[in-house]
C-alpha positions as CSV (number, residue, x, y, z in Angstrom):
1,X,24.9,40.1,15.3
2,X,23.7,38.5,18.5
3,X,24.4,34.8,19.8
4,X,21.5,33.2,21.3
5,X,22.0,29.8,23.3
6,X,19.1,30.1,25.1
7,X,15.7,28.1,24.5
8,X,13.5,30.5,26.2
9,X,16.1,33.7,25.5
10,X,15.2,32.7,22.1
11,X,11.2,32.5,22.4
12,X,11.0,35.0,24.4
13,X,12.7,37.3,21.7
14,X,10.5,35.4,18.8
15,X,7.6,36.2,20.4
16,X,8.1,39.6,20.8
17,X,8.8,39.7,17.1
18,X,6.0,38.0,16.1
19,X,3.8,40.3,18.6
20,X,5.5,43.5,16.5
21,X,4.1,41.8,13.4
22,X,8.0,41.4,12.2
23,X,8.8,39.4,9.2
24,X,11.7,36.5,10.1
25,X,13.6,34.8,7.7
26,X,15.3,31.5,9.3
27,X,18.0,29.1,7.8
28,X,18.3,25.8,9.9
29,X,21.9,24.1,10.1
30,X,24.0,22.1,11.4
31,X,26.8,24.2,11.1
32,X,30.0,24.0,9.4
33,X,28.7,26.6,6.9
34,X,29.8,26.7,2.9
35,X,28.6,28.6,0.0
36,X,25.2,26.6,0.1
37,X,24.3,28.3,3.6
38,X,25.6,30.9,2.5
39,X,23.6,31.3,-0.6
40,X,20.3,30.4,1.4
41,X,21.1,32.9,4.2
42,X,21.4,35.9,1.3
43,X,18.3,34.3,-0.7
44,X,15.9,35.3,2.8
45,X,17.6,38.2,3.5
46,X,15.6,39.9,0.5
47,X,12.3,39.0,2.3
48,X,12.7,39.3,6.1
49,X,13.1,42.1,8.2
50,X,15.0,39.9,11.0
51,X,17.5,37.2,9.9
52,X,18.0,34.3,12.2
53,X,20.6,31.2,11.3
54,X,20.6,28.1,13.4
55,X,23.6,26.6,14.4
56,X,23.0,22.7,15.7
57,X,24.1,18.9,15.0
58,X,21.0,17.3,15.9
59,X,21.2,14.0,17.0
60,X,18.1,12.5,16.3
61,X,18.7,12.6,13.1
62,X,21.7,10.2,13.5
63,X,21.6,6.5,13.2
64,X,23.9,4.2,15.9
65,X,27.1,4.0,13.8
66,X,26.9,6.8,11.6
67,X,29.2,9.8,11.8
68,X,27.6,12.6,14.6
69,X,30.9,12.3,17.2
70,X,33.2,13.4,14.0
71,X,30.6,15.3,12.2
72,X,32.8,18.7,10.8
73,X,32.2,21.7,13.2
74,X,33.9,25.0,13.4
75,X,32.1,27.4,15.3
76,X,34.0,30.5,15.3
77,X,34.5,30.1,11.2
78,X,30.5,30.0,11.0
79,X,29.8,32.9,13.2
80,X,31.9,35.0,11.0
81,X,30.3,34.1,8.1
82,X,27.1,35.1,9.4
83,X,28.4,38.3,10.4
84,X,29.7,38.7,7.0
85,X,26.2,37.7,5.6
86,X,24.7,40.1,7.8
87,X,22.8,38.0,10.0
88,X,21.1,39.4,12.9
89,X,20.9,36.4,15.4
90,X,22.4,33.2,15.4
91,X,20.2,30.6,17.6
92,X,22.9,27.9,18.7
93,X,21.4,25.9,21.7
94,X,23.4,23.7,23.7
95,X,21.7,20.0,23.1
96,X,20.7,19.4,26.7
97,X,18.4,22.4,26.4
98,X,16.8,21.0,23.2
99,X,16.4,17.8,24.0
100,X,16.3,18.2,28.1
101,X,16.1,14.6,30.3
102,X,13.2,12.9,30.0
103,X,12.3,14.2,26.6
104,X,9.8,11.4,25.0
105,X,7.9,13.7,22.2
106,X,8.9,13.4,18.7
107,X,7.1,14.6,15.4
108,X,6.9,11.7,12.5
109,X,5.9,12.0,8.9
110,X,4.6,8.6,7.5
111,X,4.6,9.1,3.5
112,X,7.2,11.3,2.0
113,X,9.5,10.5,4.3
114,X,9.3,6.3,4.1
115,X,11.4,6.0,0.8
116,X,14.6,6.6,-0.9
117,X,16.5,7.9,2.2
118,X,13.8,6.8,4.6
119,X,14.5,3.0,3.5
120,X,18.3,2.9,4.8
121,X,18.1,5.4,7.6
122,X,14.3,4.5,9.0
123,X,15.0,7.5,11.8
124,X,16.9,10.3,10.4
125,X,13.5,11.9,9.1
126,X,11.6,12.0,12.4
127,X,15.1,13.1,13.7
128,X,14.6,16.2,11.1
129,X,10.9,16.8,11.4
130,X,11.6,17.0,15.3
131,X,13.8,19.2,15.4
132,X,12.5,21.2,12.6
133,X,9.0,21.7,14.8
134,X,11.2,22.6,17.7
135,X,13.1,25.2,15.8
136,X,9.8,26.7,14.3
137,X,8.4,26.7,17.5
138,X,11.5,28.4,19.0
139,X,11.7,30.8,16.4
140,X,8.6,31.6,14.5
141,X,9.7,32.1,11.4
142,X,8.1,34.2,8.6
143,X,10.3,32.0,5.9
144,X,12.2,29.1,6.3
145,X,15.3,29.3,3.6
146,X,16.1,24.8,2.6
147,X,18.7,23.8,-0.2
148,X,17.2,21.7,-3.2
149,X,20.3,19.5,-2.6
150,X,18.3,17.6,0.4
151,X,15.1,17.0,-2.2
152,X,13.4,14.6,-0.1
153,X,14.3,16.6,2.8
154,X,12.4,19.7,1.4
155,X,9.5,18.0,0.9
156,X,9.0,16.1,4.5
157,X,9.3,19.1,5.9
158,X,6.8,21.1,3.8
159,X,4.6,18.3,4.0
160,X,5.2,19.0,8.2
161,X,4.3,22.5,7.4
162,X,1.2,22.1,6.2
163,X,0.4,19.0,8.5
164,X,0.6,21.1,11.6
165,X,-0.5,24.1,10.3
166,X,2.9,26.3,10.4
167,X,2.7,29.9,9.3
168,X,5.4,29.5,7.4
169,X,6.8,29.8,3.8
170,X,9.5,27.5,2.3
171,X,11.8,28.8,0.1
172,X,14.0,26.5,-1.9
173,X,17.7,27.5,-3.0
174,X,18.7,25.7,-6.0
175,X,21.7,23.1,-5.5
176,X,25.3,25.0,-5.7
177,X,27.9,23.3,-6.9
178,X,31.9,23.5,-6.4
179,X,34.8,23.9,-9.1
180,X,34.0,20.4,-10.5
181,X,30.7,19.9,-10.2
182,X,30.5,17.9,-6.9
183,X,26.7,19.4,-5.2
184,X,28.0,21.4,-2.3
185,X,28.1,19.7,1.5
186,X,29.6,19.7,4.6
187,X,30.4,15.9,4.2
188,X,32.3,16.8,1.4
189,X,35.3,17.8,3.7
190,X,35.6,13.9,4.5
191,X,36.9,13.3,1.0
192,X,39.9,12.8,-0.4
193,X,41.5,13.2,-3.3
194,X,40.8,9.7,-4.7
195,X,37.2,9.5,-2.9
196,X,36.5,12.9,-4.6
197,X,37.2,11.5,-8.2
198,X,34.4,8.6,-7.5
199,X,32.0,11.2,-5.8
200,X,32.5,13.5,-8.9
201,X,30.4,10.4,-11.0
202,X,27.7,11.1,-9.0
203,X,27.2,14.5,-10.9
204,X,28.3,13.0,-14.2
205,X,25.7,10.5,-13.8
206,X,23.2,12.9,-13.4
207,X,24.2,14.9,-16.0
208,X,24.3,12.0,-18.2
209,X,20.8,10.8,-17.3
210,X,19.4,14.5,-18.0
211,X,20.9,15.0,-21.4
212,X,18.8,12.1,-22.6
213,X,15.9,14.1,-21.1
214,X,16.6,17.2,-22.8
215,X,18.6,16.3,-25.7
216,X,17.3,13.2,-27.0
217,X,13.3,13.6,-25.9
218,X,13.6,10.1,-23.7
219,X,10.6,9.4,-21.8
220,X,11.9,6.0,-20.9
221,X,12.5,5.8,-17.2
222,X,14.3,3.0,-17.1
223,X,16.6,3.6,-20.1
224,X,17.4,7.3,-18.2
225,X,18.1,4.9,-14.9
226,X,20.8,2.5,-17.0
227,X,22.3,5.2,-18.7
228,X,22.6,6.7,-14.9
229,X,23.7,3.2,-13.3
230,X,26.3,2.6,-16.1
231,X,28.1,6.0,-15.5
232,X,27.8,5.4,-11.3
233,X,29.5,1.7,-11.8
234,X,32.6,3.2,-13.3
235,X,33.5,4.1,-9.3
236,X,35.4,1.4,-7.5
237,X,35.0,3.4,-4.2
238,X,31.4,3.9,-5.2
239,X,28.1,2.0,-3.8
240,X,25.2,2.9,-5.0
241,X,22.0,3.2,-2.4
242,X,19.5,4.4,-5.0
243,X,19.0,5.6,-8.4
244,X,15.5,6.9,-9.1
245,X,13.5,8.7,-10.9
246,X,10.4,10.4,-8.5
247,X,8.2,13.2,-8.6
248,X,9.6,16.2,-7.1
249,X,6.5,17.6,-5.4
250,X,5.6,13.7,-4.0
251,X,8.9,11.6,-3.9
252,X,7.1,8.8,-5.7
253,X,8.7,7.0,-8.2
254,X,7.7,8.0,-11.7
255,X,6.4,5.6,-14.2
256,X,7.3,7.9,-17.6
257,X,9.5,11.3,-17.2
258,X,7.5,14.3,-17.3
259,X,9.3,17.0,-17.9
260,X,9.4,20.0,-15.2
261,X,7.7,17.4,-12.6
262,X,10.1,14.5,-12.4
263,X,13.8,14.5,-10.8
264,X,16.3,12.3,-10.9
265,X,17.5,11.5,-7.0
266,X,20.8,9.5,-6.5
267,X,22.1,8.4,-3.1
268,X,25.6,6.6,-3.3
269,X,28.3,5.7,-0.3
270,X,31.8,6.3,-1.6
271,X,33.8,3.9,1.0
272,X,31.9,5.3,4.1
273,X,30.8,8.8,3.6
274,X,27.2,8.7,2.1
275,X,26.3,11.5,-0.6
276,X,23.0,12.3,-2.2
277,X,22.6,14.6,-5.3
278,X,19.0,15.7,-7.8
279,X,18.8,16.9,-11.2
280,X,15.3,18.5,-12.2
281,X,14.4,17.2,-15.4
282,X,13.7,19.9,-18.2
């Protein structure tokens, strides 16, 4: 496995792949790797040839006040879990290299990206598709391995792709979730044990709102959003951002569930750490 740090170290060596015709699979992160990396980073090694992981807290995708200084980061634990995984470069640039002085260019999507998660944190998204373009650029990836856990995520940055005409194929890893259900994230480590009981509703919730779905035929969106609510306002730690239910190719809030289109998206703050979590409907 080899350690890249360098912008053009890293170009130079993308371009010479992409000259040999050599197929890439990438995973962006921002580190601090668990079994959701993990499962992404073994889900494009069946299609590529050349496996690159980035390693990188991106600023831009912080708002002023939220948690990038203590951010969990443990760089020598990641790099051996991509050795493990069998990775064959690890791309993790310094941030004064990716975003150099001076540096006024940023890459915006204006649909997806506006609700749910866009509504409380109006910049993360142009943080993401900004350093998502950068990365692609950098790399020149065949495949690009995202986690279904960051739904609207996914679909800003596919809409991105096809917006600027990336050669590149998204491949979505389902959501993996720990011992008791809580969706996988690096966040989670912020928890304890009587935060993790309220963050565990989010899941329940969820769950709850799904088994109407596919137990009970409801169609209702809004009886599927109480049943969800009731569960979530059992939490006394637990503040609920949104509960919705949207399309999961569009984001856009549904009107009536349709089965193997909508998803239910949940966002919720327990005390200060904010945690967002999807359940595909039938």
């Amino acid at each position: 496995m080899k350690i890249i740090s360098s912008v053009s170290e890293m170009q130079q060596q993308a371009l010479s792949w992409e000259r040999a015709g050599t197929q890439v699979g990438f995973v962006p992160t921002m580190g601090f790797l668990h079994e959701g990396h993990l499962s992404l980073i073994d889900l494009i090694r069946e299609r590529a040839e050349i496996l690159v992981v980035s390693i990188f807290v991106n600023p831009t995708q912080f708002a002023v006040g939220e948690d990038l200084e203590k951010y969990p980061r443990d760089m020598e634990r990641d790099l051996a879990l991509c050795e493990s995984r069998k990775v064959d470069y690890v791309f993790a640039p310094e941030n004064k290299y990716i975003y150099p002085p001076g540096a006024s260019t940023f890459v915006s999507e204006e649909k997806v990206s506006l609700g749910l998660c866009g509504q409380t944190r109006p910049s993360h998204f142009k943080g993401v598709t900004t350093i998502c373009s950068k990365l692609f650029n950098l790399c020149r990836p065949t495949w690009v391995a995202l986690g279904q856990k960051d739904a609207q995520q996914v679909v800003v940055i596919k809409r991105m792709i096809q917006d600027l005409h990336f050669p590149i194929e998204v491949v979505i890893g389902p959501t993996l979730r720990d011992y008791d259900g809580l969706a996988m994230s690096s966040r989670n480590s912020y928890l304890n044990d009587r935060q993790r009981k309220d963050a565990l509703l989010i899941n329940q919730a969820l769950r709850s709102g799904a088994s109407l779905v596919e137990e009970k035929d409801v169609r209702n969106v809004d009886r599927v959003k109480a049943e969800v609510m009731t569960v979530l306002r059992q939490g006394s730690l637990l503040r609920v951002n949104y509960a919705e239910v949207v399309n999961r190719e569009t984001m856009e809030l549904e009107n009536e569930i349709k089965p193997g289109r909508s998803m239910l998206i949940v966002a919720a703050w327990v005390d200060s750490i904010r945690l967002i979590d999807n359940w595909l409907l039938g």
